[in-house]
Structures are given as structure tokens and as C-alpha cells.
N, C-alpha and C positions, 0 to 999 in steps of 0.2 A: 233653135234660137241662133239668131247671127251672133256670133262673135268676130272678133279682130282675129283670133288665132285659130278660124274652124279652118273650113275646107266642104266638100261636096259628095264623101265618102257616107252619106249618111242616106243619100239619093242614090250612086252607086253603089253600094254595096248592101246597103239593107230596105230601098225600096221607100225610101220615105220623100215624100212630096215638099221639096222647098220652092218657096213663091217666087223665087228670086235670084240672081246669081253671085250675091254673097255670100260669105265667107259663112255655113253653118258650122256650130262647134259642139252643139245640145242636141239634143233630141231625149224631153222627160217621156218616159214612155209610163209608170204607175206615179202619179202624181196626183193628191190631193189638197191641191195650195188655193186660195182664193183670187188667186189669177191665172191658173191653169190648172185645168181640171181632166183626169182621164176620163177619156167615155167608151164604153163595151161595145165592142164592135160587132159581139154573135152571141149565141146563146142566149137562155130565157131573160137573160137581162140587159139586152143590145138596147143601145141609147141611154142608158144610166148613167149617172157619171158615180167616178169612186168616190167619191163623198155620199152619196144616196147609199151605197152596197153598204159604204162603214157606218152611216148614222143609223138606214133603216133595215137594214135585214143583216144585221152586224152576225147573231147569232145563227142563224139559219146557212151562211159564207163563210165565216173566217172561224167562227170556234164560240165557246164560251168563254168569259174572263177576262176577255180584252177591254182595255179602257182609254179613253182620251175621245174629246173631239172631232177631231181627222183621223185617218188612216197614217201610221207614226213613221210612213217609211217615204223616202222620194228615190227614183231607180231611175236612172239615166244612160245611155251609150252618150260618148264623148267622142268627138272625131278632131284631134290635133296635130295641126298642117303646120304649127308655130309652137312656139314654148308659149302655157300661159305664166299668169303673176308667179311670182312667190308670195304664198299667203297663207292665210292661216284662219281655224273657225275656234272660237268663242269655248272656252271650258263651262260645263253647265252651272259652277258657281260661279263664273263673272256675268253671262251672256245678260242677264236681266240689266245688272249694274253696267254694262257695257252698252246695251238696247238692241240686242242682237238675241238671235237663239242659237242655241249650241249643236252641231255639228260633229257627230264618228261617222265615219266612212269608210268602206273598203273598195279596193281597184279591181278587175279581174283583166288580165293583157290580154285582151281578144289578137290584136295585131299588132306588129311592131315591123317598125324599119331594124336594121342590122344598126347596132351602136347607138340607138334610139334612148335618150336618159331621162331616167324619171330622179326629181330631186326631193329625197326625203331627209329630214329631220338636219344635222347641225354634224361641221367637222369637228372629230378631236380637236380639243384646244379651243374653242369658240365660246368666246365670253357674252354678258351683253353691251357690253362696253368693245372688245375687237366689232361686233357684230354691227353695232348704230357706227363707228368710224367709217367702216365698211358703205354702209347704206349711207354714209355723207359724200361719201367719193363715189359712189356708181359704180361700186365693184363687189355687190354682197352676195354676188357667186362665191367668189372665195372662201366667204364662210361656212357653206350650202355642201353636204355632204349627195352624192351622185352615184344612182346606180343605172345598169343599164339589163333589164331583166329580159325575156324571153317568152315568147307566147303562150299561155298558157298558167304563165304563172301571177301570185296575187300577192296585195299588201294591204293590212288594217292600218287603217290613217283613224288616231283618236284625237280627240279635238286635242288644242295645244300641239301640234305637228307641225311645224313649215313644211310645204311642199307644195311641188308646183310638177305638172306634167309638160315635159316635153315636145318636140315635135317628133311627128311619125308615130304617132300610137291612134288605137283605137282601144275603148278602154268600157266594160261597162262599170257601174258605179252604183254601188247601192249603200243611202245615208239616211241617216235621221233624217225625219217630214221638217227640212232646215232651207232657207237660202241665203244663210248671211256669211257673208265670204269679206275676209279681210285684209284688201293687198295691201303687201309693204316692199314689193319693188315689181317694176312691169317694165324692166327689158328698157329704158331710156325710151320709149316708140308712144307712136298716136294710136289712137281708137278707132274705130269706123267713122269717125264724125269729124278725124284731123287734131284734135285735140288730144291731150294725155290723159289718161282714164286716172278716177280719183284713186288715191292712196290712203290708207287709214293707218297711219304709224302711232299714233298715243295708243289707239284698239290692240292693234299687233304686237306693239311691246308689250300689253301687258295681259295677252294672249299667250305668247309662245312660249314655250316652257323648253328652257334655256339648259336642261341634264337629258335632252333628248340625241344621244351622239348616235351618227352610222348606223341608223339599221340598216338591216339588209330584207331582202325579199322572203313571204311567210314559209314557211315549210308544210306544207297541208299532212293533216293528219287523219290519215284515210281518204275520205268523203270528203271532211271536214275541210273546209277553208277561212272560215271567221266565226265566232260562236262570243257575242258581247250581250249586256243587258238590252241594247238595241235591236238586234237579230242576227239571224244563223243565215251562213251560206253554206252550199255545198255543191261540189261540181260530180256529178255522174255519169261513167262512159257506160254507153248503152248500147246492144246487141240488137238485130233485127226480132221482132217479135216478143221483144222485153216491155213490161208495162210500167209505167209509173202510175201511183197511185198516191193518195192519201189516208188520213185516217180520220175517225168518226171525230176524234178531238180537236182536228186545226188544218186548215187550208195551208197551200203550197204558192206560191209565185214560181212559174217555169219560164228558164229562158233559155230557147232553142240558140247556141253556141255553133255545132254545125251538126248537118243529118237533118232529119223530117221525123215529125212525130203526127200520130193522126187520134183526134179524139173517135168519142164510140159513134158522134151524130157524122161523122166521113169529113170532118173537116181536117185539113194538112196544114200544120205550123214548120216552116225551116226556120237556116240562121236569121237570127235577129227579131225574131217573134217572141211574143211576152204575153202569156196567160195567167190567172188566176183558174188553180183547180180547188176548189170548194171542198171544201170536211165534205169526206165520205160520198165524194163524187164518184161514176165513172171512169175508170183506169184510162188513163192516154197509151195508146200502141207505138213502137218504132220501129221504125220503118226500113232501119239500116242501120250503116253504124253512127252512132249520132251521141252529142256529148252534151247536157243542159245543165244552167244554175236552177238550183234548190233553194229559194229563199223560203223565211217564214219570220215568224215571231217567235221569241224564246216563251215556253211554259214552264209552268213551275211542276 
């Protein structure tokens, strides 16, 4: 998707086709939204889209138990040549009363520039009263607490979070099945269209959750890198000849991070490739040393 703050890093470095030579910043790679839809590129069920897999062979793919209309998760690589908004997504008790839906999120640093900042949550001392003065005058950086992490590493963004990513990252993203997104300051700058892109402050003030000070980047524990009512990540370093698998109970989302991994029909996934391994499929092989995200859905 074009954005004002992408870049071309998504064609470079992971292979993906843009029609054009503006600025991309998106690339949804599992998405089930009623305006963009994922479609299966191989296996028994090439040309599908993910809303078929989740409505009609929900059990036979993803597991027993699961419930909702769509498929509840949206997965994206982010490619950022610019700092986006500072914004914020919808807590799921207001999102309804606000007309939005609600949004947790987690980041994984695939790439970074050297001093590259990602801006999460609120400095010591930040009121919402310093904070709207701030955002009157065009300076609500100042309130905005800044870190700058390193490759590899990750952060849970739960709704109610200000933040906003940087320039010089490559980021993938995995969120609630959500696209409501709530800017409350975009850098003083125009859109792609020369105009200034809208802002939603009555939303965002009453969004942001205002005892949210400096965190800092997650500490992964083990495997583990995010584990919320929404879903589980988990990053895996992996040997040559080591298999990934799943189990009879619930399908995997794999994202080739870097290395090659090869299913049992001979097909090869490197960096930047994103599969669905089905309950009780088939072990995927590696190829070398190679490092993937583990997503899934929590069960009980």
C-alpha cells in the first residue's frame, strides 16, 4: 500500500511487486478484511482466499474452537523511509462508542538503521493537559517517550498506546483482524495527494491512556515473544535439518525471518515468506541456519 512514509524496500528486499514508483509502506501479507483479501498461492488450496479457508474448512486448517466471522488476525511487513503519525488504536470498550474497532499489536525489528527510533507510550511527567498544549504548539514530540531498539528485537503495542514508528525500520506486525488507526499528530507534512492527512484528536484523546510512561523494548522469554488473548508469537532459531511442525490441535502461521525452509511437496520459502501450516500437517525442513515467527491463536 502507498503511503507518504514508505519506501521501495518491500520490492527490494522481499520480492514483492509494486505497480508503481511511490512510496510503499504496507505490504498485508495474511489478511482477511473485505477490501483486501489473502489468496493461497500453492498447495491444495491455491486460489482461495483467507476468508474461504476461515468460513469453509475452518476445522479441517486452523483447529477446533475458533470462533468469529473473519480470520481475527491482520499480519503485515512495514517498510519505513519516514517517521509515521503518532497514533493510537481504540481500547475494545470505547472502539464501538468511538466507531472504530480495536487494535493490540506486536512489532518484530526485522531491520533497523543505526539510532533508528521507535516512539512508544508517554515521558515521565506527561499529563493530558502538558500533552494537548504540546499538540497546540507543534511540538508533542516532547511528550512522546523514544527508544531506539536493535534488530531482532520486539514490542507489544496494546490498544491505548501512543506510538508511532520511525524512519529506517523494517518491522513485521502482527494485530487484531483491525484497520482503525487514530492520528493525533503527523510530523506538520502533506500526504501523497499535497494535502495534510486527516487527524482524529476528540478519538485519540480519548483513546490514549495517559499512566502509560517509558516502556522500553520486551524481554522475550524463551521462544516466547508476545502471548495476549489475541495471539501468540514466537521466534525460533533453527538448524539445518530441524523440522517445524505442528500439532493435531491448531495450525501455525510461519514467517521465514532469514534462511530457507522447504515443505515435504519441494517447495522453498526464504526471508520474507509467510505460510499457513495446517493442524497436523506435514513437518516443514531447514535448510540451513534460519530463524522464523511462530504465530497462532491462543487455546484454552
Amino acid at each position: 500500500m502507498a503511503r507518504v512514509w514508505g519506501g521501495r524496500s518491500l520490492e527490494k528486499i522481499y520480492r514483492r511487486n509494486l505497480p508503481d514508483d511511490q512510496p510503499y509502506g504496507e505490504s498485508w501479507e495474511m489478511s482477511d478484511r473485505p477490501d483486501a483479501q489473502s489468496i493461497v498461492s500453492s498447495g491444495p488450496y491455491a486460489g482461495k482466499s483467507l476468508h474461504d479457508l476461515w468460513t469453509n474448512h475452518r476445522e479441517a486448517i486452523f483447529g477446533k474452537g475458533f470462533t468469529g466471522d473473519r480470520f481475527p488476525l491482520l499480519i503485515k511487513i512495514l517498510d519505513a523511509r519516514d517517521d509515521l503519525s503518532l497514533q493510537v488504536h481504540p481500547p475494545e470498550n470505547l472502539s464501538r462508542e468511538l466507531g472504530g474497532e480495536p487494535k493490540t499489536e506486536m512489532w518484530y525489528i526485522a531491520e533497523c538503521d543505526p539510532e533508528a527510533k521507535l516512539y512508544i507510550g508517554l515521558k515521565d511527567g506527561c499529563t493530558r493537559e502538558s500533552f494537548q498544549q504540546s499538540l497546540s504548539e507543534g511540538t508533542l514530540e516532547e511528550q512522546v517517550h523514544a527508544v531506539s531498539p536493535e534488530p531482532g528485537e520486539s514490542i507489544f503495542i496494546p490498544s491505548g498506546r501512543l506510538h508511532a514508528i520511525g524512519a529506517g525500520f523494517l518491522i513485521y506486525e502482527i494485530q487484531q483482524n483491525s484497520d482503525t488507526t487514530y492520528r493525533v499528530f503527523d510530523w506538520n507534512r502533506v500526504g501523497l495527494n499535497g494535502a495534510p492527512r486527516d487527524l482524529h484528536i476528540k478519538e485519540s484523546m480519548a483513546s490514549i491512556n495517559f499512566n502509560d510512561f517509558e516502556p522500553g523494548m520486551d524481554q522475550p522469554d524463551g521462544d516466547s515473544l508476545a502471548s495476549c488473548e489475541y495471539f501468540v508469537v514466537q521466534r525460533h532459531k533453527l538448524s539445518k535439518l530441524e523440522e517445524i511442525t505442528t500439532t493435531n490441535d491448531s495450525f501455525s502461521i510461519i514467517t521465514v525471518i532469514s534462511g530457507k525452509i522447504r515443505s515435504s511437496e519441494g517447495q522453498v520459502f526464504k526471508t520474507g515468506d509467510f505460510l499457513i501450516l495446517p493442524r497436523n500437517a506435514s513437518p516443514l525442513t531447514v535448510e540451513g541456519d534460519c530463524q522464523i515467527l511462530r504465530t497462532t491463536l491462543p487455546t484454552d
